[in-house]
C-alpha positions in Angstrom: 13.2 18.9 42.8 11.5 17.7 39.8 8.4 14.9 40.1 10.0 11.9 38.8 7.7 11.4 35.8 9.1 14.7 34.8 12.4 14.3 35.2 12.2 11.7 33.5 10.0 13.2 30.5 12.6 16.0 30.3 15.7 13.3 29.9 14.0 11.6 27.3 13.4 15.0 25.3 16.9 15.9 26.0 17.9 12.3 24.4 16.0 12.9 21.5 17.7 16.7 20.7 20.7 16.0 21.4 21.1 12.1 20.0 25.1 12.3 21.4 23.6 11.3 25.3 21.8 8.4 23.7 24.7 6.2 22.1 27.9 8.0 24.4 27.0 6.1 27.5 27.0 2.7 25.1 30.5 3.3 23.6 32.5 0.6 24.3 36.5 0.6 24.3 36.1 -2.7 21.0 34.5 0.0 18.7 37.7 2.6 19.4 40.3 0.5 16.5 37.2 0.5 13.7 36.6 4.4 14.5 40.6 5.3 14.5 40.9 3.2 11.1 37.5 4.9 9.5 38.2 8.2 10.9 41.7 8.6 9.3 40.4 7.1 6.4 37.5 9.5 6.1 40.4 12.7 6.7 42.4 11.4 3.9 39.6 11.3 1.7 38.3 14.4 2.7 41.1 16.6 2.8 41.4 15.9 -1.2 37.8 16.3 -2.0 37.6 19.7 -0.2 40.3 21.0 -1.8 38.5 20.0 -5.3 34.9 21.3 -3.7 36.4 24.5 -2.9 37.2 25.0 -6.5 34.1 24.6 -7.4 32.5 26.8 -5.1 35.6 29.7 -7.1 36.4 30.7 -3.4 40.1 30.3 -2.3 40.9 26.4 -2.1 42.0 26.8 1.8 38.0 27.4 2.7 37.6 23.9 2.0 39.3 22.0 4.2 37.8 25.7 6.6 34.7 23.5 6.2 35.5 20.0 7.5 36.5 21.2 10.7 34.0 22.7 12.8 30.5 21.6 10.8 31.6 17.5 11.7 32.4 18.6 15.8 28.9 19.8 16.0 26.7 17.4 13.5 28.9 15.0 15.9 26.2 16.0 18.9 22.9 16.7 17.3 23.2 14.3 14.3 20.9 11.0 14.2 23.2 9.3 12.0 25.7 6.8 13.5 27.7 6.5 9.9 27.2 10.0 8.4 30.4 11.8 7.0 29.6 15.5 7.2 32.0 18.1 4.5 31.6 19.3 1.3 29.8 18.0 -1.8 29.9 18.4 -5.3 26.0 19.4 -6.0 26.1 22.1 -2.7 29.7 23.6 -3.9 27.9 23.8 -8.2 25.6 25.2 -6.8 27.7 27.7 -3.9 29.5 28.7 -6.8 26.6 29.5 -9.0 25.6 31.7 -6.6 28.7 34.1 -5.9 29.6 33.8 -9.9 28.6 37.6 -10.2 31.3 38.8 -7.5 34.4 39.9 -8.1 37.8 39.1 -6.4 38.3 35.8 -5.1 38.8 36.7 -1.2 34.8 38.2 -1.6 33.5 35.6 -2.7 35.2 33.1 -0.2 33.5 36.1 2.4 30.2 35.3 0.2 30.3 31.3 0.3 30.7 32.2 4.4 27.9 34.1 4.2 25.7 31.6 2.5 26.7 28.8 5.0 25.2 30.9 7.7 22.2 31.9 6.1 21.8 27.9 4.3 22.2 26.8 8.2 19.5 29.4 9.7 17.5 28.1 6.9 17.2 24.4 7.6 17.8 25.4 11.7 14.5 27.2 11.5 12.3 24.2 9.0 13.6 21.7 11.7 12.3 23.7 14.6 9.0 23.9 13.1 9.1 20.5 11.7 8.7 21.4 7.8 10.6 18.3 6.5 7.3 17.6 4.6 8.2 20.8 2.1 11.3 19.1 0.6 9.0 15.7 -0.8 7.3 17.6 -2.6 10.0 17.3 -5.3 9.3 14.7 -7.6 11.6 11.8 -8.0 11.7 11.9 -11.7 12.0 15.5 -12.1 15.0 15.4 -9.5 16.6 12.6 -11.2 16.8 15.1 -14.4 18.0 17.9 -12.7 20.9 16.1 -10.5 21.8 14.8 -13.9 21.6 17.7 -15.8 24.1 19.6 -12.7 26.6 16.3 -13.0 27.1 17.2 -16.5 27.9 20.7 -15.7 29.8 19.4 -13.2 32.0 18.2 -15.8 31.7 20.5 -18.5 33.2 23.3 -16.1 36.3 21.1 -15.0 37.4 20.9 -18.8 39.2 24.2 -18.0 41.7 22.3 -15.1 41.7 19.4 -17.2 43.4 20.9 -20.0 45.1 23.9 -18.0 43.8 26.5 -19.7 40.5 28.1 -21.4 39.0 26.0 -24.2 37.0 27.0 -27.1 32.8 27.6 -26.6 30.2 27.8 -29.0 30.1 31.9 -28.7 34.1 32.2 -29.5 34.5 28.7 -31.6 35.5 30.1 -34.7 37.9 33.4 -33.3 39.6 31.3 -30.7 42.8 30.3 -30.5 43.9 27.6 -30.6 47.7 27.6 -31.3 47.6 27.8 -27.2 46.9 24.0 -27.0 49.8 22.6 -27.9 52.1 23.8 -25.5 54.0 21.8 -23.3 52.7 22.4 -19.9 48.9 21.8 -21.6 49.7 18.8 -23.2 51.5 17.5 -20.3 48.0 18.8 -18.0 45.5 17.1 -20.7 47.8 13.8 -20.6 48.1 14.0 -16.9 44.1 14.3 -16.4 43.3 11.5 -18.9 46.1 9.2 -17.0 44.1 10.8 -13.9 41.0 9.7 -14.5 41.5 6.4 -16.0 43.4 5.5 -12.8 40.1 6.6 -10.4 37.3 5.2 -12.9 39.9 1.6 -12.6 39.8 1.7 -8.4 36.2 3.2 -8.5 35.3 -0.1 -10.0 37.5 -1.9 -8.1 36.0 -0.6 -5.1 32.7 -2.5 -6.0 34.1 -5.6 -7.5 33.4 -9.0 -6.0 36.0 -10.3 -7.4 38.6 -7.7 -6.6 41.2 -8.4 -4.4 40.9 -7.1 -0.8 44.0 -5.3 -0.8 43.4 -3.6 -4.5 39.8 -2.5 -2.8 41.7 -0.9 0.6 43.7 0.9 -1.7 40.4 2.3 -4.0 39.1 3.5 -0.9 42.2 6.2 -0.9 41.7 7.0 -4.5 41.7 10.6 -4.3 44.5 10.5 -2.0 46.9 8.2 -4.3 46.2 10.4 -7.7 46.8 14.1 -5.4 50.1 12.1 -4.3 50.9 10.8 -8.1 50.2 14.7 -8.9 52.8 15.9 -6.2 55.7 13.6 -7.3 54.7 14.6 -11.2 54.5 18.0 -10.6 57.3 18.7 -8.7 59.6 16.5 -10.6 59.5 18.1 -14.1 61.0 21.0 -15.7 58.6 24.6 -15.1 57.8 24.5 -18.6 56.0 20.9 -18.5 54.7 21.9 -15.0 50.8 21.9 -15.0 49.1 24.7 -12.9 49.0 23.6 -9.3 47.4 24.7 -5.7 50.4 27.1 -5.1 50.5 28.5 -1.6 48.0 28.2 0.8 47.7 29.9 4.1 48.9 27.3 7.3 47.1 27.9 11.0 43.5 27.1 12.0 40.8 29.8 10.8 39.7 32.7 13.1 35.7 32.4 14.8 34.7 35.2 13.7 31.2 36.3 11.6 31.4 36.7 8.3 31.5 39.6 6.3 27.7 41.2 5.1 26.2 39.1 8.2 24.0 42.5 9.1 24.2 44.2 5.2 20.3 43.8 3.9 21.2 44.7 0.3 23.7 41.3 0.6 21.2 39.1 2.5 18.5 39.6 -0.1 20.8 38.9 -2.8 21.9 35.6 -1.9 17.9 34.7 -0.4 16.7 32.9 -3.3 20.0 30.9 -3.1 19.9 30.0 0.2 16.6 28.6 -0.3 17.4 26.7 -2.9 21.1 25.2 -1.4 19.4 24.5 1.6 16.6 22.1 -0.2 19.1 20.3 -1.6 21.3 20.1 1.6 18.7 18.6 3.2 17.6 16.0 0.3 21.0 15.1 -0.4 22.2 14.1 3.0 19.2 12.6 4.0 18.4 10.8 1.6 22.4 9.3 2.3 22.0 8.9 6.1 19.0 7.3 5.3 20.0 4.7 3.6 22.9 3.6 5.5 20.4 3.7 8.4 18.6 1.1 7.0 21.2 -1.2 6.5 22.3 -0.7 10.1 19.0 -1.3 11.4 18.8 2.0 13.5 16.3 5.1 12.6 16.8 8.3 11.9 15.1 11.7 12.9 14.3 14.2 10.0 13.9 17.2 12.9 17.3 16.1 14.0 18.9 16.0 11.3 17.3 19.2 10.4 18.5 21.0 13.6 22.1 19.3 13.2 22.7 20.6 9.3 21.2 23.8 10.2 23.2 24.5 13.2 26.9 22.5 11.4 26.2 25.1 8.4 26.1 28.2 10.6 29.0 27.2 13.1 31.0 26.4 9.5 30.1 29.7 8.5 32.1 31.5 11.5 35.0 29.6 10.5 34.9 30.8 6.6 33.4 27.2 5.7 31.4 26.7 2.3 28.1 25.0 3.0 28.2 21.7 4.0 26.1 17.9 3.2 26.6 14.7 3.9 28.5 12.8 1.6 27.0 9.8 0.1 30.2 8.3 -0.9 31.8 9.4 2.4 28.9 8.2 4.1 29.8 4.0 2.2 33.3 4.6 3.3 32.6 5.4 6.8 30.1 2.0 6.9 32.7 0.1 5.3 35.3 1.1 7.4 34.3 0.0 10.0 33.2 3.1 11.9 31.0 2.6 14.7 29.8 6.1 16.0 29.7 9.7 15.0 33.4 9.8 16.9 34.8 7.8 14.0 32.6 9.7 11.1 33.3 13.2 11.9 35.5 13.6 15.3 38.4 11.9 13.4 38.0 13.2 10.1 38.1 16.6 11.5 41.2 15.9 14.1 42.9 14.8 11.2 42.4 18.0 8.6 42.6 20.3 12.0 46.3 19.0 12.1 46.8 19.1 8.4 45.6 22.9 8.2 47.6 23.6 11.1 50.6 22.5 10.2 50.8 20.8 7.0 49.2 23.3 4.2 52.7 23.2 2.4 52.5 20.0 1.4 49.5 20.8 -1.3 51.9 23.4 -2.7 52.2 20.9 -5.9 49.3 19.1 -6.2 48.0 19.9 -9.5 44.5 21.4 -9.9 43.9 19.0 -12.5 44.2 15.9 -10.1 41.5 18.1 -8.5 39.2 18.5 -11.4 39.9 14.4 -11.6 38.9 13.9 -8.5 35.6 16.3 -9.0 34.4 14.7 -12.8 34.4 11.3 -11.1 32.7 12.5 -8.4 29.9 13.8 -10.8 29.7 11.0 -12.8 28.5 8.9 -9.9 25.5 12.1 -9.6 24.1 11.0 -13.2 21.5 8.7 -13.0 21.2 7.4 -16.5 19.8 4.2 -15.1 16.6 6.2 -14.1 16.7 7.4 -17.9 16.8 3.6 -19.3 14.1 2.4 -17.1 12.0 5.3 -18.0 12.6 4.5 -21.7 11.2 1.0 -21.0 8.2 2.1 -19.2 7.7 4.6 -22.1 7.8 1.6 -24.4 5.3 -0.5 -22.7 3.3 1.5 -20.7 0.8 4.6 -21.8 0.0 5.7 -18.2 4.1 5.7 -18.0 4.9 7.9 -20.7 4.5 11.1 -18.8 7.9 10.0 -16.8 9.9 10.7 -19.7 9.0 13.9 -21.0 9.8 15.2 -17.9 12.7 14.0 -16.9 14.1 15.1 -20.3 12.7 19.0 -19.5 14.2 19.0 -16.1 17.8 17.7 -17.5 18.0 19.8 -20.3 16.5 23.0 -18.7 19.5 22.1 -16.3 22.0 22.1 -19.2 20.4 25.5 -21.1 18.9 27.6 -18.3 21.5 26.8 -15.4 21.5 24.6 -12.0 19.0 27.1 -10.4 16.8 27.7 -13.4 16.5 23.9 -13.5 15.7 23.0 -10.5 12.9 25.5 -10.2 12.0 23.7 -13.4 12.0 20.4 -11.5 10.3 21.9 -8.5 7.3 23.4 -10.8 7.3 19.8 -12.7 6.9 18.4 -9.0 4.4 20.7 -8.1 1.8 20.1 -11.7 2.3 16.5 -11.3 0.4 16.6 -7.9 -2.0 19.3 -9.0 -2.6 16.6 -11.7 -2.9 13.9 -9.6 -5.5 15.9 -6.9 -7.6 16.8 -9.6 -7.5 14.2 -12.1 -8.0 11.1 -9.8 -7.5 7.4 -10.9 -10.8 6.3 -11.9 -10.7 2.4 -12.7 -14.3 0.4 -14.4 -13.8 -3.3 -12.8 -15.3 -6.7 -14.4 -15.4 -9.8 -13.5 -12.5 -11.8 -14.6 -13.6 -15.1 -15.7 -11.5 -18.4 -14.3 -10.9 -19.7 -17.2 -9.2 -16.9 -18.5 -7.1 -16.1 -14.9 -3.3 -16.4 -15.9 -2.7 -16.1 -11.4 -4.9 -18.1 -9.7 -6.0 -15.5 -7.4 -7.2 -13.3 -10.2 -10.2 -15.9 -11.0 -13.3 -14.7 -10.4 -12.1 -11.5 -9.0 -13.3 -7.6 -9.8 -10.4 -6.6 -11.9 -9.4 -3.0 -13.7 -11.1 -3.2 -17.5 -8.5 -1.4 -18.7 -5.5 -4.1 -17.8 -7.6 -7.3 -18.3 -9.3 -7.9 -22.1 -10.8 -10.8 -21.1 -12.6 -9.6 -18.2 -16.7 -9.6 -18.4 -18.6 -6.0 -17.7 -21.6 -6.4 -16.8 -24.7 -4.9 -18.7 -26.9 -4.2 -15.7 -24.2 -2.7 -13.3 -21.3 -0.5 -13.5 -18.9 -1.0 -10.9 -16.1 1.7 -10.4 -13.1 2.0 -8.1 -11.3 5.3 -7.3 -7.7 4.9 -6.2 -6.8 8.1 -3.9 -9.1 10.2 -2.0 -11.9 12.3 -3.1 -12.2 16.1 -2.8 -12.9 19.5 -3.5 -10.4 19.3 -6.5 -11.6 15.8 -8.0 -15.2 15.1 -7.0 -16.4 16.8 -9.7 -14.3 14.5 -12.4 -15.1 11.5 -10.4 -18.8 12.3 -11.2 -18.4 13.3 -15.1 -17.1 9.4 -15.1 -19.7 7.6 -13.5 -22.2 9.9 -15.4 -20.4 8.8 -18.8 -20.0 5.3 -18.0 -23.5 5.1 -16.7 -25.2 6.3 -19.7 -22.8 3.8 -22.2 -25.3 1.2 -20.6 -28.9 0.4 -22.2 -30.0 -1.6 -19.5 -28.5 0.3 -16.7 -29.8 -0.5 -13.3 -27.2 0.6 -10.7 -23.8 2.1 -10.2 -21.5 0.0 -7.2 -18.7 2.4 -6.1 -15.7 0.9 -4.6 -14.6 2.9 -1.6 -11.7 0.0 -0.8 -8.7 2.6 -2.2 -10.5 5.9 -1.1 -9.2 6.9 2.2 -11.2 9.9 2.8 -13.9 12.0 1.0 -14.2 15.5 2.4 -17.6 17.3 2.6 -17.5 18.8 -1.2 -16.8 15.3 -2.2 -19.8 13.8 -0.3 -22.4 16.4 -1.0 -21.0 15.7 -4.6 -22.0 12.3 -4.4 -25.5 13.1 -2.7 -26.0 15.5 -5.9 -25.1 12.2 -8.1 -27.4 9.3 -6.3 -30.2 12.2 -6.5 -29.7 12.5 -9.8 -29.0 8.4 -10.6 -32.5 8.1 -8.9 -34.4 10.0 -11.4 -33.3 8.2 -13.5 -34.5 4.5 -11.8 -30.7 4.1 -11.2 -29.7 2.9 -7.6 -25.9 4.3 -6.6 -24.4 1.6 -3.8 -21.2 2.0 -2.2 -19.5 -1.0 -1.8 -16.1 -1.6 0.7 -16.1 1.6 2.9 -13.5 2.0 5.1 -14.6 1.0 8.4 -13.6 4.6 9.9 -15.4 6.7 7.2 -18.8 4.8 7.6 -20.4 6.7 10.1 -19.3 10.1 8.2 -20.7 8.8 5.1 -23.8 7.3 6.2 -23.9 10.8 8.4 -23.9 12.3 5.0 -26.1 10.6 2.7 -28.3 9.6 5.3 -31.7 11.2 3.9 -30.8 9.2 1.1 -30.5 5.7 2.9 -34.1 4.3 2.0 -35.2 0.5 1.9 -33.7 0.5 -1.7 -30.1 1.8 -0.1 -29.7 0.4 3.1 -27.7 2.1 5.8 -26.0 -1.6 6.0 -25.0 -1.2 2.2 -22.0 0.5 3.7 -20.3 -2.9 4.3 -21.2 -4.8 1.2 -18.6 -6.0 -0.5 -19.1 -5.7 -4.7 -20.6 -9.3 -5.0 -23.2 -7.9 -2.9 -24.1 -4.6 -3.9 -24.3 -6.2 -7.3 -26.3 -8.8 -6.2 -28.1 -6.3 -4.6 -28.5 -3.7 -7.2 -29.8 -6.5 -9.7 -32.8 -7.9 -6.9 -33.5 -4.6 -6.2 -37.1 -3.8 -7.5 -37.6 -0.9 -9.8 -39.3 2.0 -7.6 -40.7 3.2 -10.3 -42.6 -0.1 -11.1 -43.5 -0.4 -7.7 -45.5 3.3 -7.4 -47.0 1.9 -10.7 -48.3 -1.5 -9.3 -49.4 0.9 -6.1 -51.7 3.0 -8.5 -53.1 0.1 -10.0 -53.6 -1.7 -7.1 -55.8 1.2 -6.0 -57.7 2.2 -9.3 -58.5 -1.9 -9.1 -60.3 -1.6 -5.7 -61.7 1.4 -6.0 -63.1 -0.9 -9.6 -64.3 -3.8 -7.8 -66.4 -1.8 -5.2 -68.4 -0.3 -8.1 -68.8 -3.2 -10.0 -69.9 -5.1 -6.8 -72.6 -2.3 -6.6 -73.5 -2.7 -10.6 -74.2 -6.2 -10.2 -76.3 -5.8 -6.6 -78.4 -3.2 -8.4 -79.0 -4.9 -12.1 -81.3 -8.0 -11.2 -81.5 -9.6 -14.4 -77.1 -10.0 -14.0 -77.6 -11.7 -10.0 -80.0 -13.9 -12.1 -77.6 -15.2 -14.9 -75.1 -16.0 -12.5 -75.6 -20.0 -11.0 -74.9 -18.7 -7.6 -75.4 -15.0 -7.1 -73.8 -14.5 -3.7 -70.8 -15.5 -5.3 -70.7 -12.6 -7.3 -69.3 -14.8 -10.1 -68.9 -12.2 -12.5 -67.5 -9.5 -10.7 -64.9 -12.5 -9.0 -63.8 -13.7 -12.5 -62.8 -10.2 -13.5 -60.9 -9.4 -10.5 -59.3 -12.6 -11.0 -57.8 -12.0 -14.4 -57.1 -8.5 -13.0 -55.2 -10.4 -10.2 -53.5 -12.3 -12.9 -52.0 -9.1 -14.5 -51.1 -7.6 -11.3 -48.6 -10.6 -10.9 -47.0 -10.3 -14.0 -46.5 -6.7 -13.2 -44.8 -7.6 -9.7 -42.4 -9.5 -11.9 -40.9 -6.7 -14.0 -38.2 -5.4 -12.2 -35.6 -4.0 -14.8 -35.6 -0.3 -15.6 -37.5 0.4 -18.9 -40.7 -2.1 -17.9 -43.6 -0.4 -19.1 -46.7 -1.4 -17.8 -50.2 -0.8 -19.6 -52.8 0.9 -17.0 -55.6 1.6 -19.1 
């Protein structure tokens, strides 16, 4: 038997991978009604949507319901979110059916999608495991924006095909196509349908987030895709075959087979679809988390990015055994499931999948009629909600008013239209390289800020008045002409030291009277060892030139590595203490300081004066007739009164103290 410490150590790890023995103990009988309710909810919603997903991914429309089965059973047990809806979405199928474009026949590329599910869930399996949820931030928020907008907008641009029921003219075949096709009955019935169609889901989409809606009008916009695949039944099914828009036709009825997917052990297919994989399974991950997350928050539980890893990876590759596309959580799922009412993973995925296992199994018949383009409908609304033109207006306004702003812009415009010219993957590697430059950028060009004293009669807050603010965002703020006084924002290293010192240099020599450079270390969080030696090699050469180099603000923890540092260079005129000045007093400091090099001059003249006094004492001892002319010759009057005026000058010198005093030794 196990020590009880480690029994108990091993049931708390065991908690923590498999989150399902955490909150099954704590279900209560009260939360069963708000999972039933959210559950069948969630399966209504879902069964349409896959349908429309599975479309997108071009495999046959039965896989996607395939993929709302097992995936939710097993996120269900390793999953960290109470709330999260795990099926299909819109940007994973775009980019699914990027991916198996190039393969012919229909039934393949369903075996393809299958494929990539497995290898998309071995993918983020194997990043959980070694905890490399750090990889995926290194996309840039901006750049993402772009490209998820960019894909919503292909989203929609490749539905116009369903939309209209049948091919419509591009830019390579605008002039030789025809176009006598449009105006036949079952298209203009389709295009009238889908207009109808998607005025009817934008109406209950807003509804849905209405205040003033009524509550029954927002229950029923919570089945939207539901009530316009139902209004697409009765239509199609009720009008002559000549005004009959395409529709799902026969799908196969029974659960799938477990079975592993075909090309699971063919190289040649495995490193085709690599680069894909990659690429689906970074924006799995960023996509549902990002979701859970934020429903997480607003329940006031925490979620687990290894877990959530782990449970994607491991949904993905059991989906894949069953013919599933790859899998996400659904955002909008994900609101539906909180606003439900659901209570657990039992109600978000248990349900959900109960309810499409019976509708597969027995039930498949019943989409015979539903038109594909109540699907497409159901897909371009979908992909509207992906667009985030807000992002775009509040970009514009920063580019408007803010120079250090207007690099947001430019590149969320390259990642959205490299999107809309170069394809979904070609954007996103766009966005990912945009991601990438912008933190080379920022680690070697560091945020180098000159501060001034802000005067309080010119403070517009209060707390601003007589504070050390940034030059550059306060006009009226005072430099002053003795001491330049610089704050970095980020941490120093190898990559910016250099730059950090080609400011201070400039800035330094911009001053006449220059006497001392105050660094502060308040928004540095760390200097590495290139960065300190960087700034030895700076006070070094600061202190040729009578310049003193003072830190000001160090963060208590990097004191004793700094002053470990540049501790040869901690003389009387920089203190070891100088560490914990704050900038009023390494100013003050700087500006009391006394000029070394005036102080080695007063030394030398000091000594040449002594070495003076002896001989003259001497001179007047050996010349008689000089003893005689003075009224008391012991008093060595003469010799006194010279050293006295010498005294006088050697006062005056101990007074200059600014850099530039010259002193005349002659």
């Amino acid at each position: 038997v196990l020590p009880q410490t480690a029994q108990g150590r091993f049931f708390k790890n065991l908690k923590t991978a498999v989150p399902l023995l955490g909150w099954a103990p704590k279900y209560q009988s009260s939360m069963l009604r708000g999972d039933l309710v959210g559950g069948v909810t969630l399966g209504l919603v879902l069964v349409n949507q896959s349908f429309a997903h599975a479309s997108l991914c071009r495999a046959p429309l039965i896989h996607g319901p395939y993929s709302c089965l097992l995936p939710p059973v097993v996120y269900c047990f390793l999953g960290s979110c109470m709330h999260a809806s795990v099926g299909t979405g819109a940007l994973v199928a775009l980019l699914t059916g990027e991916a198996v474009a190039n393969i012919e026949g229909i039934k393949e590329r369903g075996e393809a999608c299958a494929l990539l599910s497995v290898m998309v869930g071995l993918i983020l399996f194997v990043m959980g495991v070694c905890r490399l949820s750090f990889l995926v931030r290194f996309f840039s928020r901006v750049a993402l924006s772009g490209f998820i907008t960019g894909s919503g907008v292909l989203i929609c641009f490749a539905q116009l095909k369903d939309l209209t029921g049948g091919s419509v003219p591009t830019l390579r075949d605008f002039l030789t196509f025809d176009y006598g096709g449009l105006g036949t009955p079952a298209r203009l019935m389709t295009t009238f349908t889908s207009v109808f169609m998607l005025c009817l889901l934008v109406f209950l989409k807003r509804a849905k987030k209405s205040p003033t809606a009524h509550p029954f009008l927002k229950g029923i916009a919570q089945l939207k895709e539901l009530i316009v695949a139902v209004y697409g039944v009765v239509l199609t099914a009720s009008v002559p075959v000549e005004y009959r828009p395409p529709h799902v036709g026969e799908c196969p009825s029974g659960l799938p087979h477990f079975s592993a997917p075909a090309g699971l052990l063919d190289q040649a297919r495995w490193t085709a679809l690599l680069p894909s994989a990659v690429t689906i399974a970074a924006c799995v991950f960023i996509s549902s988390f990002a979701g859970a997350k934020k429903f997480a928050m607003k329940a006031g539980y925490t979620l687990s990015a290894t877990n959530e890893f782990v449970a994607m990876g491991l949904a993905n590759v059991a989906g894949g055994f069953t013919g599933a596309v790859p899998t996400q959580i659904g955002l909008s799922r994900t609101a539906i499931s909180y606003e439900a009412g659901t209570h657990s993973p039992f109600g978000a995925n248990i349900m959900p999948a109960l309810f499409i296992g019976v509708v597969v199994a027995f039930f498949t018949s019943a989409f015979f009629y539903v038109p594909r383009c109540a699907l497409a409908s159901i897909i371009v609304v979908a992909a509207t909600s992906l667009c985030d033109w807000e992002m775009l207006g509040m970009l514009y306004q920063w580019h408007l008013k803010a120079w250090s702003a207007r690099r947001a812009l430019p590149i969320w415009s390259i990642a959205f239209a490299g999107t809309l010219i170069l394809g979904v993957f070609s954007g996103l590697l766009w966005a990912t390289a945009l991601s990438l430059i912008l933190i080379l950028k920022d680690s070697v060009l560091p945020h180098v800020y000159e501060l001034a004293k802000l005067p309080k009669d010119c403070a517009v807050n209060p707390y601003e008045a007589d504070q050390w603010v940034p030059v550059a965002s306060y006009e009226k703020a005072q430099l002053d002409s003795e001491v330049v006084v610089i704050r970095v924002e980020g941490e120093l290293n190898f990559a910016n030291s250099e730059r950090f010192t080609e400011t201070v240099e400039l800035k330094a020599t911009q001053r006449e009277a220059i006497r001392g450079v105050v660094f502060d270390a308040s928004s540095c969080p760390s200097m590495d060892m290139t960065a300190l030696l960087t700034l030895k090699d700076l006070m070094v050469a600061l202190r040729s030139q009578n310049v003193a180099f003072v830190f000001a603000n160090v963060l208590e923890g990097k004191r004793l590595r700094v002053a470990g540092v540049l501790g040869g260079l901690q003389t009387e005129d920089l203190p070891q203490h100088s560490l914990a000045f704050s900038i009023d007093q390494a100013v003050t400091f700087v500006k009391e300081r006394k000029d070394p090099a005036a102080q080695n001059k007063l030394k030398r003249v000091k000594s040449a004066l002594g070495m003076a006094r002896t001989k003259g004492m001497r001179a007047v001892e050996s010349m008689p007739f000089l003893a005689s002319m003075a009224p008391n010759p012991s008093s060595n009057s003469l010799a006194d009164s010279y050293f006295v005026q010498s005294q006088g000058s050697l006062a005056d010198m101990e007074g200059g103290r600014s850099r530039g005093s010259s002193f005349d030794c002659s």
